[in-house]
C-alpha positions in Angstrom: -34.6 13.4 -40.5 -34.3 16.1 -38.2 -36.5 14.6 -35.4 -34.5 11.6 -35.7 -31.6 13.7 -35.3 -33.2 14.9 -32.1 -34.5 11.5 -30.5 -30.9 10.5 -31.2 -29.3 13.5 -29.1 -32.4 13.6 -25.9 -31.4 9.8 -25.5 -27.9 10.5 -25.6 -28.1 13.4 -23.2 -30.0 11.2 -21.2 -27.1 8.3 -21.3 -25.3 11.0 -20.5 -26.7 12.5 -17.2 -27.6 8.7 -16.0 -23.9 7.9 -16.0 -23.0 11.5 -14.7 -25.3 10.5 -11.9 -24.4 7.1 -11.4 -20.2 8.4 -10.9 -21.7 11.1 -8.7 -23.2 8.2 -6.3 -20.3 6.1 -6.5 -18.0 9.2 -5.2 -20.7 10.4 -2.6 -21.0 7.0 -1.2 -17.6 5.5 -1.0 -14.8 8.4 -1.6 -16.6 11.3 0.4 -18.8 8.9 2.5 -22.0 11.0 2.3 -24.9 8.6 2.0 -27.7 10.2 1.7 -26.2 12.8 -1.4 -25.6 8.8 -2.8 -28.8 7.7 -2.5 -30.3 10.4 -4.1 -27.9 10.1 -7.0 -28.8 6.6 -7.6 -32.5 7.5 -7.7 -31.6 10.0 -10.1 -30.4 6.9 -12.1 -33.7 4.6 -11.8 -35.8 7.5 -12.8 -33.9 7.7 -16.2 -33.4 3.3 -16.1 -35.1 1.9 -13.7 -33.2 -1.5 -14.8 -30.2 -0.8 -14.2 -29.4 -3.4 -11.7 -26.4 -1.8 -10.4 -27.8 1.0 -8.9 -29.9 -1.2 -7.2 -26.9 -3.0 -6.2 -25.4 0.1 -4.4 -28.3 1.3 -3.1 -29.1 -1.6 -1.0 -25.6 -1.6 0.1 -26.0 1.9 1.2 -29.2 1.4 2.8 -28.9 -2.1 4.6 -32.6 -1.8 6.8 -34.6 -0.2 4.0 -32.4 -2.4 1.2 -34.9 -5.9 0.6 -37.1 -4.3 -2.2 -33.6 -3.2 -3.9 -31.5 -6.6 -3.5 -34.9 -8.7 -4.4 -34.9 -6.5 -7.6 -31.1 -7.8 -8.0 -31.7 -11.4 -7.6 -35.0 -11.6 -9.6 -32.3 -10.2 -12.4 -29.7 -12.8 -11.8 -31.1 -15.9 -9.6 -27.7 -17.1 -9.8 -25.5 -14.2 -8.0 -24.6 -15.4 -4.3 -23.5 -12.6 -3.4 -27.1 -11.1 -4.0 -28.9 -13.7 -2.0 -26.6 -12.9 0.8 -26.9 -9.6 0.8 -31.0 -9.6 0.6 -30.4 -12.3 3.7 -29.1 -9.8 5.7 -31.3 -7.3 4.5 -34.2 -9.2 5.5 -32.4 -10.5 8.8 -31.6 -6.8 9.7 -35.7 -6.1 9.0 -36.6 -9.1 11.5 -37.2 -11.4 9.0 -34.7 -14.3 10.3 -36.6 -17.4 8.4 -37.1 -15.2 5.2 -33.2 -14.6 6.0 -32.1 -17.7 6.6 -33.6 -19.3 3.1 -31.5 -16.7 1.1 -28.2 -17.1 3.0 -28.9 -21.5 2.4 -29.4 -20.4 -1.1 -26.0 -18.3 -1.5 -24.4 -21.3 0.0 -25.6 -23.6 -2.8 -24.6 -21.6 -5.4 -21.0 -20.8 -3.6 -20.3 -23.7 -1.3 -16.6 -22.3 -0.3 -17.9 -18.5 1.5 -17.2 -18.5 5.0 -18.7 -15.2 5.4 -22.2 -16.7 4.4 -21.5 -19.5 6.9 -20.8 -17.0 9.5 -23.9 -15.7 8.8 -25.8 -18.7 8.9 -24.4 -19.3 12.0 -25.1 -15.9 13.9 -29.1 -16.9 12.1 -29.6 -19.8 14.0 -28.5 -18.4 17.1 -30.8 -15.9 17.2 -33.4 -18.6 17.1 -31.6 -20.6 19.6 -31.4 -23.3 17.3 -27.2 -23.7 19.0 -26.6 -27.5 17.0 -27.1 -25.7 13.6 -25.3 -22.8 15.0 -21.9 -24.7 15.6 -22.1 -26.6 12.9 -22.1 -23.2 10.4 -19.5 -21.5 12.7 -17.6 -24.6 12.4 -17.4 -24.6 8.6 -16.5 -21.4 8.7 -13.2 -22.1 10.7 -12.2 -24.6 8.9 -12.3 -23.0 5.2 -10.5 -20.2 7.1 -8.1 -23.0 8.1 -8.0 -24.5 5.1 -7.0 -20.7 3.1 -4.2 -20.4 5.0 -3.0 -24.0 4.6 -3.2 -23.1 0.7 -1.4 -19.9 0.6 1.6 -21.8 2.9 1.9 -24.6 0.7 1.2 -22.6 -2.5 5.0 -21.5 -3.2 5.4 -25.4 -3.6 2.7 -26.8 -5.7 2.9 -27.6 -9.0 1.3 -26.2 -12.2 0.6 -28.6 -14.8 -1.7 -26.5 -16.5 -4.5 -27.6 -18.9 -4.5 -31.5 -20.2 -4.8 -31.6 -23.8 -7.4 -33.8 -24.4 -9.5 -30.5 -22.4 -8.2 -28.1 -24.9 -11.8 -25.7 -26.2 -12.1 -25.2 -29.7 -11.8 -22.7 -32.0 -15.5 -21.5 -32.1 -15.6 -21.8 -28.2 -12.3 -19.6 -28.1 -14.0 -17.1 -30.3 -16.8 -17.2 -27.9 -14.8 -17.2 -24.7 -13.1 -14.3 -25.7 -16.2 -12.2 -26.4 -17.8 -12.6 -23.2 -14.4 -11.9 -21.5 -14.2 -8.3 -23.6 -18.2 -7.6 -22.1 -17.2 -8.4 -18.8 -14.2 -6.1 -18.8 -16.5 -3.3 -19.9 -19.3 -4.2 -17.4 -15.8 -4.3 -14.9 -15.1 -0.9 -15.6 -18.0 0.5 -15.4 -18.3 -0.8 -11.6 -20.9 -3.3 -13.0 -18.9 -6.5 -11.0 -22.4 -8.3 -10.6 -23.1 -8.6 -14.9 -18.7 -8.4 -14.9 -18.7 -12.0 -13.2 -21.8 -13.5 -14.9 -19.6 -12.6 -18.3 -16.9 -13.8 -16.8 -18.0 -17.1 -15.1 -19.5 -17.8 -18.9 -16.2 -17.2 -20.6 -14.6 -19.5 -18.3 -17.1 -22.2 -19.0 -16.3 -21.6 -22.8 -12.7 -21.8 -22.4 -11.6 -23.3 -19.2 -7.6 -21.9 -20.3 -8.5 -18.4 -20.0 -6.5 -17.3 -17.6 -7.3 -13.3 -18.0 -10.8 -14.3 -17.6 -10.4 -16.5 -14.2 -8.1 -13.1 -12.5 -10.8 -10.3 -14.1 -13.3 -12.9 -12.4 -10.9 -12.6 -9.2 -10.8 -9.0 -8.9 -14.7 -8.3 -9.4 -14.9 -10.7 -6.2 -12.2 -8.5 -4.5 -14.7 -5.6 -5.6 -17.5 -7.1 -3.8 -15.2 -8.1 -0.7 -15.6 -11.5 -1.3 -11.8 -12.4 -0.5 -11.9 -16.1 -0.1 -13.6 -16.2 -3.9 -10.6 -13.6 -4.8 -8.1 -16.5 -3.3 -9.5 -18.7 -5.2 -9.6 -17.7 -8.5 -6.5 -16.3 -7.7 -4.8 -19.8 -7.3 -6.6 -20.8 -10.1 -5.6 -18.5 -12.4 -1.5 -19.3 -12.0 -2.8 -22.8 -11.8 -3.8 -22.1 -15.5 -0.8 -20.0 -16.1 2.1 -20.2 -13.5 3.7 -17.3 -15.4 0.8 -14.8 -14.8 2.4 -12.2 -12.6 -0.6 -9.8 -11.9 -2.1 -12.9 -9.9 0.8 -14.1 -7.7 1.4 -10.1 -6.7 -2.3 -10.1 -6.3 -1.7 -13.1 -4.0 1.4 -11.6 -2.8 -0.6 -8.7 -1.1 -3.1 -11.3 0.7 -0.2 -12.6 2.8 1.9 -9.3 3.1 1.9 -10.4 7.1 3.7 -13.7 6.6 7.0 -12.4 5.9 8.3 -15.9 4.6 5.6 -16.4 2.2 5.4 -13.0 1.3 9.2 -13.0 0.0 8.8 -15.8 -1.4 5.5 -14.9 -4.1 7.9 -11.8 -4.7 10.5 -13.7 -6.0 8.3 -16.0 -8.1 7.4 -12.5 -9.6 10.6 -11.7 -9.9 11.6 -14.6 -11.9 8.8 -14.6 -14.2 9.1 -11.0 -15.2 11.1 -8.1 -13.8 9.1 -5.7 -11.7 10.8 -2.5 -10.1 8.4 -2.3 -7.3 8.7 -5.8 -6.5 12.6 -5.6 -6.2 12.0 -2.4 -4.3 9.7 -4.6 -1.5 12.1 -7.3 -1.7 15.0 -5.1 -0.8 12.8 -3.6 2.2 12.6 -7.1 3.6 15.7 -8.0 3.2 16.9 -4.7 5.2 14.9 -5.2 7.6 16.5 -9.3 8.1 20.1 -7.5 8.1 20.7 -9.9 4.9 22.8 -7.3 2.9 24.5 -10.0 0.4 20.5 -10.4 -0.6 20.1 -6.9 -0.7 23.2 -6.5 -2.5 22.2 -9.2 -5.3 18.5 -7.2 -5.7 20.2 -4.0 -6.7 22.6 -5.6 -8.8 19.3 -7.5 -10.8 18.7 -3.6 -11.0 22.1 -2.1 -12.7 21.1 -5.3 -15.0 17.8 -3.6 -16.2 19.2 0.2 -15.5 23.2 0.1 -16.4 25.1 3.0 -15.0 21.8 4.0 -12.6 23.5 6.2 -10.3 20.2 6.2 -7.3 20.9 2.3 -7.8 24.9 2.6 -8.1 24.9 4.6 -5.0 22.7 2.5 -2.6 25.2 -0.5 -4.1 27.9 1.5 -2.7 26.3 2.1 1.0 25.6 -1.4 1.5 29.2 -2.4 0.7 30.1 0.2 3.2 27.9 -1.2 5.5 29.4 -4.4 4.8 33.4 -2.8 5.0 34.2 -3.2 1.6 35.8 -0.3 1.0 37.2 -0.8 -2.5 34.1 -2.0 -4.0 32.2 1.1 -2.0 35.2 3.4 -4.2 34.8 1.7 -7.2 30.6 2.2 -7.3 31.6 6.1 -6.2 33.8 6.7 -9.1 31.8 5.1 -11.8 29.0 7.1 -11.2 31.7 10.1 -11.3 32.6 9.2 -14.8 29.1 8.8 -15.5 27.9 12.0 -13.7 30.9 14.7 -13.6 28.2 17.1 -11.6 27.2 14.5 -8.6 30.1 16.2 -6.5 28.5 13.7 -3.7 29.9 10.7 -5.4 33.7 12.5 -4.7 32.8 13.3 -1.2 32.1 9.8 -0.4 35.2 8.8 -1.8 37.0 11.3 0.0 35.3 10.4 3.7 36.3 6.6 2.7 39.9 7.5 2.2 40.4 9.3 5.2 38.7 6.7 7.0 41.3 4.2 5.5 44.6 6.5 5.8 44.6 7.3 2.2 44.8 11.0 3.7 46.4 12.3 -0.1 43.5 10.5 -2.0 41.1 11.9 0.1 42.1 15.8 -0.4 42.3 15.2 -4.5 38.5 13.3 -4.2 37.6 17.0 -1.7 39.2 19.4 -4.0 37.4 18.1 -7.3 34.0 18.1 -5.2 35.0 21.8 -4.0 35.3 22.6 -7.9 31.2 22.1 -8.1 30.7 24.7 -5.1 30.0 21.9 -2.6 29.7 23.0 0.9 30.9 19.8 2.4 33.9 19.9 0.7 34.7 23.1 1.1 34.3 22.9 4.9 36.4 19.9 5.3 39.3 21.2 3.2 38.8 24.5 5.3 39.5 22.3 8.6 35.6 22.5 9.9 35.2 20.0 13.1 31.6 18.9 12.1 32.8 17.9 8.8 36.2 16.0 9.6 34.4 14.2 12.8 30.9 13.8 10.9 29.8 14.5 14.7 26.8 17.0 15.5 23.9 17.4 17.0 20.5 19.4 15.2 21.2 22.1 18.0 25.0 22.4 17.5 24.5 23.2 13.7 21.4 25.7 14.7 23.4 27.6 16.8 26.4 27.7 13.8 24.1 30.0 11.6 22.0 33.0 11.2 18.8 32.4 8.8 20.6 35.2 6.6 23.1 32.1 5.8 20.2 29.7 6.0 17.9 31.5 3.7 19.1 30.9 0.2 19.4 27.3 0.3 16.2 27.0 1.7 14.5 28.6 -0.9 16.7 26.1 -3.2 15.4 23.4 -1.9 11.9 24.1 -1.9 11.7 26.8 -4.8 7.3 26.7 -3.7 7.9 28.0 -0.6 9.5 31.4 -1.0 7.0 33.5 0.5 7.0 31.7 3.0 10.6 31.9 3.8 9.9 34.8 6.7 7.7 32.4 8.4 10.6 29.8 8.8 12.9 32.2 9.8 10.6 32.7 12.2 10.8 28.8 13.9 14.9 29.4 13.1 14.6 31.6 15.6 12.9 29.9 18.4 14.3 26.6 17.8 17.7 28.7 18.9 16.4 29.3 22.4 14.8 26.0 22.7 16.6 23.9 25.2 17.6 20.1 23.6 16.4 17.4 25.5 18.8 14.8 26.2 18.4 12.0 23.8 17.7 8.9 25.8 17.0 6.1 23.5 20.0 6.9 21.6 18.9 8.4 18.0 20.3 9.9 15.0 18.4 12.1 12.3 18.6 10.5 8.9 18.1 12.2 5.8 17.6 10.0 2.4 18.6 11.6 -1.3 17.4 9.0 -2.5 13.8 9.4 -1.2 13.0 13.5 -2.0 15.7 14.3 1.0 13.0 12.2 3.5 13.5 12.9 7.4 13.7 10.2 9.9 15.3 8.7 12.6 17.2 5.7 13.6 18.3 3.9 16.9 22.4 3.6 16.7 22.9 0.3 18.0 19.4 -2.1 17.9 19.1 -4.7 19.7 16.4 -6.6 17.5 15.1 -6.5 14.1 12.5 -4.2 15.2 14.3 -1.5 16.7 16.0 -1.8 13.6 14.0 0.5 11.9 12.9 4.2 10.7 10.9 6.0 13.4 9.3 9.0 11.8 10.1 12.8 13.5 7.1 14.8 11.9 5.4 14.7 15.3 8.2 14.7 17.7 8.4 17.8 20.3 11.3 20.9 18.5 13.6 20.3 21.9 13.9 16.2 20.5 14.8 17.2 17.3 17.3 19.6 18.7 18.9 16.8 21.4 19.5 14.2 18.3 22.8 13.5 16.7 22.7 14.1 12.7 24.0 10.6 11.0 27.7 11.0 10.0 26.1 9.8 6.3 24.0 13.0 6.5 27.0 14.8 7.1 28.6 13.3 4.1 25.9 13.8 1.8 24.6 17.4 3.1 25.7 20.8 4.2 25.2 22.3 7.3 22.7 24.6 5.4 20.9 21.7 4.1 20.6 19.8 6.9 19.1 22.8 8.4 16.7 23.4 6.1 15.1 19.6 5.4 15.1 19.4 9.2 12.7 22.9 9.4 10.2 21.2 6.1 10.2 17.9 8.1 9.3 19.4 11.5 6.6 21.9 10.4 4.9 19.2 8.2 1.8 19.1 10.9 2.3 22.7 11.4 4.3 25.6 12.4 4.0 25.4 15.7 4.5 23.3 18.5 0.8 23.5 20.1 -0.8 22.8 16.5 1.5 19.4 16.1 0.5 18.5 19.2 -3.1 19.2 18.2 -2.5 16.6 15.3 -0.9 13.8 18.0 -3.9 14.2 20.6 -6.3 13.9 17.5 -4.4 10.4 16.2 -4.4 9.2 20.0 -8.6 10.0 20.2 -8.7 8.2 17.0 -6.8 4.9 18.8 -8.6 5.3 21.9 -12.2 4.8 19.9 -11.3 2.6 17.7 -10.0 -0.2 20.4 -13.1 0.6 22.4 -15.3 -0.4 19.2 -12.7 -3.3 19.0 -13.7 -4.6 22.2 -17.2 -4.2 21.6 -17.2 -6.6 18.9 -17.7 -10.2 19.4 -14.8 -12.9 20.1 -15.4 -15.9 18.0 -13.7 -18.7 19.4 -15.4 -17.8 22.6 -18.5 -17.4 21.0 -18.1 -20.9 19.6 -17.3 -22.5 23.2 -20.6 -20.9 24.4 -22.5 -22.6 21.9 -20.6 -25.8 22.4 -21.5 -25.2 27.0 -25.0 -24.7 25.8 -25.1 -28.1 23.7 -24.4 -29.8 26.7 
């Protein structure tokens, strides 16, 4: 009994330290990128199961030249996996072997008839052979199911789902069935396994066509394996199954994230299907961005529905009726978070800049005094008669100049309670940024500063002229005489005090560093980064040229 005992705990350990060194090759070779530290791993893993076919997987992946030993392993284990055969095809067409190649990228085509990849590759086959006929002919294919994706994802808002026909309906055994091959797929799935995670899946499918968990697991093991037309397609076929399935149209949703239109639109089929935070949250970004406020204004009321008496959502509903000069509804968002939240002295200030803005000059001492009750600074300063905050005009520099750190200091260390030992360092940059010269402020700015995003930093044009000046334009990097030459938004104003301001301005500005030469470090680094990466760029091949060569030499 006890050297069963034992057997029991070697093999175990062993199951153990294979699986310790499979995650350890995983995160060498696609978190930190180091490949060789991966491909020992994996060996590590076929010493201890030498069938464990997706180790070999990875380490033909990871060692494409030396790979055709490793991917033939794969497809003697699974004959059917395209993805396999294409990947030993250009193992093989990578060692010199073109014909060899060329018989395993025909094959992945016959099991998967719709990858344009393999056709691509096909096609860059026979052109090494100068074979130019064939050569068009795969390049041409390829096009056209690229074509033909598109043309589904821009008619897809439109189609309709009928679902399954009844007559088609699986039976009870082959439900059973289907639904134990989906549960071994989902553990080969998390395990990283996606070559055995889409045999399981495929199978289940077959057993129950109606399974839609089953067709967008089967969709996201492709999406694993980069095979993105296979992840459109099952995809689509999953909400053809079930229209109502929202993790596949926001999976669908992010393939056309570039197509504004059709993007907003799989967003709102979301949307009605099943409320989603994040999704409202992107809808309302587009609809910013498109000046459509009455939009905007309808997405964060679908929000008070779900979160009554929210006051981050009360008080965005509140700027956008600003925005849109409604005052009285602005008030009326303002003073029910007030009820709700005695404390947010914000809410009061708000209402106090909106009633001096109307005349109401008697409302809008009562809304300062009762915010001056809660200590806030604003207040104060505008009962006390201060210029900044009855204009809500002032540039960083002006307030700079206002202060000494001494007065500084406190809220600082308020703000960002972590930093306290550092506190001498920014009083430091207070300092110089005090004898820094503004630079005038050309293009017409103002510093922005979001409570409702972790006091965020940014800038904004004041008057654009299209939809894409309208937006933020980040300050991290910008030179400490910029900052300085910028107005401050008269919102800031309202929501912050000088002090504030101040400090969110010093956190944003250092966030590369604490001084100027070290951002600067950071922007020439990013602009080396560009300047290589477009050089690469134009290395690469141009396709459509490519396929007019071919069609010159046919001639």
């Amino acid at each position: 009994m006890k050297d069963k005992k034992n057997t029991q705990k070697k093999l175990n350990d062993l199951k153990e330290k294979e699986e310790n060194e499979f995650l350890s090759g995983m995160y060498c070779g696609h978190a930190s990128n180091t490949t060789e530290r991966a491909i020992e791993h994996y060996l590590n893993v076929l010493k201890i199961n030498p069938n464990r076919i997706d180790a070999h997987f990875l380490l033909g992946e990871l060692y494409l030249h030396h790979a055709v030993r490793y991917f033939e392993r794969v497809v003697a284990f699974n004959p059917e996996d395209a993805d396999a055969h294409c990947c030993l095809g250009n193992a093989k067409a990578a060692a010199g072997y073109c014909w060899h190649a060329r018989r395993e990228l025909e094959t992945a085509l016959e099991i998967n008839p719709d990858d344009a990849n393999v056709c691509y590759d096909l096609s860059n086959n026979y052109r090494k052979t100068s074979e130019h006929d064939k050569a068009a002919e795969y390049l041409q294919k390829a096009m056209n199911m690229e074509t033909k994706t598109k043309e589904t994802l821009r008619n897809l808002p439109q189609a309709s789902f009928a679902g399954m026909a009844q007559n088609n309906l699986p039976t009870a055994t082959k439900i059973k069935k289907a639904k134990t091959l989906y549960n071994k797929g989902v553990a080969h799935q998390k395990q990283e396994n996606h070559t055995q995670a889409i045999k399981y899946f495929q199978e289940a499918l077959k057993a129950n066509p109606a399974c839609a968990d089953a067709c967008y697991r089967l969709a996201l093991s492709y999406d694993r394996r980069n095979s993105h037309y296979l992840l459109l397609k099952y995809c689509m076929k999953t909400v053809e199954i079930n229209p109502a399935h929202t993790d596949a149209w926001l999976k669908l949703s992010h393939l056309v994230w570039d197509n504004e239109a059709i993007y907003l639109q799989y967003l709102q089929k979301v949307v009605e299907i099943e409320f989603h935070d994040e999704t409202i949250d992107r809808m309302i970004s587009i609809y910013k961005k498109r000046g459509d406020s009455e939009q905007v204004i309808a997405c964060y009321q679908k929000l008070l529905e779900k979160y009554p008496g929210d006051t981050i959502v009360i008080d965005s509903l509140a700027f956008e009726y600003r925005a849109r000069n409604q005052p009285e509804k602005a008030i009326a968002c303002f003073r029910e978070i007030s009820e709700n939240n005695p404390q947010y002295a914000r809410a009061r200030v708000k209402m106090g800049y909106i009633y001096a803005d109307t005349g109401d000059e008697n409302s809008a001492v009562e809304c300062f005094r009762q915010a001056a009750q809660s200590d806030n600074r604003r207040a104060l300063a505008w009962l006390a008669g201060d210029k900044i905050s009855k204009s809500r005009k002032a540039k960083l520099a002006t307030l700079v100049k206002r202060y000494k750190w001494e007065d500084i200091e406190p809220v600082f260390i308020e703000e960002y309670q972590g930093w306290k030992k550092a506190a001498n360092v920014y009083g430091l940059i207070f300092h110089q940024l005090q004898n820094i010269t503004p630079v005038e402020d050309r293009d017409d700015m103002s510093i922005h500063i979001h409570p409702n995003e972790h006091n965020h930093v940014d800038a904004y044009k004041n008057h654009p002229q299209t939809p894409e000046e309208d937006q933020a334009y980040g300050l991290s990097i910008a030179p400490w005489g910029d900052w300085l030459g910028i107005d401050i938004a008269g919102t800031t104003i309202e929501d912050y005090s000088d002090e504030e301001i101040i400090s969110h301005c010093l956190w944003e500005m250092t966030f590369f560093g604490y001084s100027q030469k070290t951002v600067q470090k950071t922007v020439d680094g990013w602009q080396n980064a560009e300047k290589e990466i477009q050089e690469e760029n134009q290395k690469l091949p141009d396709v459509e040229k490519e396929l007019e060569n071919i069609k010159k030499s046919k001639k």
